[in-house]
C-alpha positions as CSV (number, residue, x, y, z in Angstrom):
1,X,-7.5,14.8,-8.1
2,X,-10.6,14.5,-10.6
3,X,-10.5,17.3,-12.7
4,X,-13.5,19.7,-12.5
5,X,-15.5,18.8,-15.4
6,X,-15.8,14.9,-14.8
7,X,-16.8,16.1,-10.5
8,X,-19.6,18.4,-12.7
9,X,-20.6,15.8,-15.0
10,X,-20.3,13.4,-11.8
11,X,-23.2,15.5,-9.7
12,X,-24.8,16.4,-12.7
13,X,-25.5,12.5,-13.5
14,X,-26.2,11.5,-9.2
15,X,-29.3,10.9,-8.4
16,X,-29.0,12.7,-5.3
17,X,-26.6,15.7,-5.8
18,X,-25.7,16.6,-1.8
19,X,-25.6,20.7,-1.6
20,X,-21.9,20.3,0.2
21,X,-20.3,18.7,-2.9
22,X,-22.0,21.4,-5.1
23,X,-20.5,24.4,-3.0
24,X,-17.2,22.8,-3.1
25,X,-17.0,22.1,-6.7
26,X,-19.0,25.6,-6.8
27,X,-15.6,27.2,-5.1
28,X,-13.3,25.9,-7.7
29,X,-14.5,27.1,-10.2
30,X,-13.5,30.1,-11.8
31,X,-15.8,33.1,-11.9
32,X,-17.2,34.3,-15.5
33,X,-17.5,37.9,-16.8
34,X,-21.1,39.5,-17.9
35,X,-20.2,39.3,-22.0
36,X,-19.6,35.6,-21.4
37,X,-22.5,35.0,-20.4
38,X,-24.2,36.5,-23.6
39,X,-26.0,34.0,-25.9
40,X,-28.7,31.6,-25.4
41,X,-28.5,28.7,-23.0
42,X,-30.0,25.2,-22.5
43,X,-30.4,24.2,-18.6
44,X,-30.9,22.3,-16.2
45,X,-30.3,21.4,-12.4
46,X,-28.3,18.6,-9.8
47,X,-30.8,16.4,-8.0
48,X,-31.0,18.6,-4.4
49,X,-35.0,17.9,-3.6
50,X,-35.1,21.4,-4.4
51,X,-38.7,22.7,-5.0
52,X,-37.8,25.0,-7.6
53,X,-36.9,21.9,-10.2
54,X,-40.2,20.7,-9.6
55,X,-41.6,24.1,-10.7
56,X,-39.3,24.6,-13.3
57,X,-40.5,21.2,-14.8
58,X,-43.8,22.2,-14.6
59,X,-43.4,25.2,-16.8
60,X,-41.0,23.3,-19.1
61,X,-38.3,24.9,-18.7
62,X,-35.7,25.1,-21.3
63,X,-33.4,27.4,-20.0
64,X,-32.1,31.0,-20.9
65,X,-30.9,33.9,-22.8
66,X,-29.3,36.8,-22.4
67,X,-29.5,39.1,-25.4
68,X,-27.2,41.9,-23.5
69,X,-26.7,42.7,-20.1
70,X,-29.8,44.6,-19.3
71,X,-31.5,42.1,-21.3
72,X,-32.3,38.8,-19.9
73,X,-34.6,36.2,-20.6
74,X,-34.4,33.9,-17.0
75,X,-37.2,31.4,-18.4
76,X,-37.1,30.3,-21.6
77,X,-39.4,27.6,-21.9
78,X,-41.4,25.3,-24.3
79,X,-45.1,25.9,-24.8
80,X,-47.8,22.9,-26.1
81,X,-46.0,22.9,-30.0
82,X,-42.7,22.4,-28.7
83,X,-41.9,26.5,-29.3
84,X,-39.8,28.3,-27.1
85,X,-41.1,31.5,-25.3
86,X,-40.3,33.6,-22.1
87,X,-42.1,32.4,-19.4
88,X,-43.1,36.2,-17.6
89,X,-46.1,34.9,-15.7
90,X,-43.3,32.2,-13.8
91,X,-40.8,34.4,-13.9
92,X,-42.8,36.7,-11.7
93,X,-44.2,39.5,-14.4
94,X,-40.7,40.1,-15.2
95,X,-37.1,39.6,-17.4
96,X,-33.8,40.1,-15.6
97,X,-30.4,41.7,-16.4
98,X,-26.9,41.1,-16.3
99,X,-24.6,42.6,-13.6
100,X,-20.8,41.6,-12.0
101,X,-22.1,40.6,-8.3
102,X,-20.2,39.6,-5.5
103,X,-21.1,36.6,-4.1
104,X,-19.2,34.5,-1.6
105,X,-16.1,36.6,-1.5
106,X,-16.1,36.8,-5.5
107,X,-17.1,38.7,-8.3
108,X,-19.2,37.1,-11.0
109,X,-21.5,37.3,-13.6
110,X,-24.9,37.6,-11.4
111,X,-28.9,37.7,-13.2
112,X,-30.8,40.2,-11.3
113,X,-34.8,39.3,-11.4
114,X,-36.6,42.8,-12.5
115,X,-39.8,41.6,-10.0
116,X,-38.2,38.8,-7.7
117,X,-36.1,39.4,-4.6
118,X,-33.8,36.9,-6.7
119,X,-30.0,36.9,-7.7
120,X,-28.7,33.9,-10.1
121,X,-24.9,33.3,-9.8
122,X,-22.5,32.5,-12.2
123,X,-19.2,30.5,-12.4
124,X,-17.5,28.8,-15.1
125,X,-16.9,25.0,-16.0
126,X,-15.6,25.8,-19.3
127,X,-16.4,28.5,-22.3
128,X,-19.7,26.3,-23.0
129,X,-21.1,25.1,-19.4
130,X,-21.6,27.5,-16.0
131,X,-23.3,26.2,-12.7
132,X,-25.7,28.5,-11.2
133,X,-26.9,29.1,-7.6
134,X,-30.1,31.0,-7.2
135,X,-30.2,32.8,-3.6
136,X,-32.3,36.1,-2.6
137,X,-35.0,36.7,-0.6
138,X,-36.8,33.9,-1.4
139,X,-38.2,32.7,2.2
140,X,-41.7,32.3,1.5
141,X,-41.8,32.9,-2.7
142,X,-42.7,29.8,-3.9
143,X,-42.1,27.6,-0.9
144,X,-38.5,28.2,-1.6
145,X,-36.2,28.7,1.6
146,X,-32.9,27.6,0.5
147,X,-30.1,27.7,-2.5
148,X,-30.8,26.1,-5.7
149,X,-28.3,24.6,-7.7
150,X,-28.6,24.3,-11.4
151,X,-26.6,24.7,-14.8
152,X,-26.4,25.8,-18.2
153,X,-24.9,25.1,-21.6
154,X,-25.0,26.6,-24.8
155,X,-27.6,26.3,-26.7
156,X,-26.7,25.7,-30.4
């Protein structure tokens, strides 16, 4: 069996990452606590189609921090000079905050959106890389109607 960080870097690297691979590798992995997920972050996401890549490419994403658990920073991105800001007009007037969440049958570290109907899920390749899955209520917000699957490493 290939072990979990080569079927990551595997989707990671596909041109077309399909959403069934991603939940099964997404169910191996082991969930991560809130103080784990402390520190800033580099990200990016597996090739789905999903609209929100396009968006997040747009806005130049660079990924995101978390200076405590009530205080999150979901979009950390680049502005003209190449300097690194959080994004609150794309992030919907609002930060986010860090809280244990079940998801799936699990507990894991979990991003709550202050202003979006929008949850960002947590589990753990190893102690420097974690794949996300953003879900809510997000029929309708942005075009977006389904999950989106995307990662993050640490950002040095």
């Amino acid at each position: 069996m290939t072990d979990l960080r080569t079927r990551f870097d595997d989707l990671r690297a596909a041109a077309h990452a399909d959403p069934g691979d991603l939940d099964a590798l997404w169910a191996d992995l082991a969930t991560v606590a809130v103080d784990e997920m402390l520190g800033a972050w580099r990200g990016g996401d597996f090739a789905t189609g999903h609209v929100a890549g396009t968006i997040l490419q747009e806005v130049r994403w660079h990924g995101k921090r978390f200076d405590s658990p009530l205080e999150a920073v979901p979009l950390v991105c680049r502005d003209e000079d190449g300097q690194l800001y959080s994004n609150l007009a794309a992030g919907g007037g609002g930060e986010a905050s860090l809280w244990p969440v079940g998801f799936r049958g699990e507990v894991t570290a979990t991003m709550v959106y202050d202003r979006l109907p929008v949850l960002d899920h947590f589990k753990k390749v190893d102690a420097d890389t974690v794949m996300g899955i953003m879900n809510g209520k997000l029929a309708g917000t942005f075009g977006i109607d389904d999950l989106y699957y995307f990662w993050l490493e640490r950002d040095a």
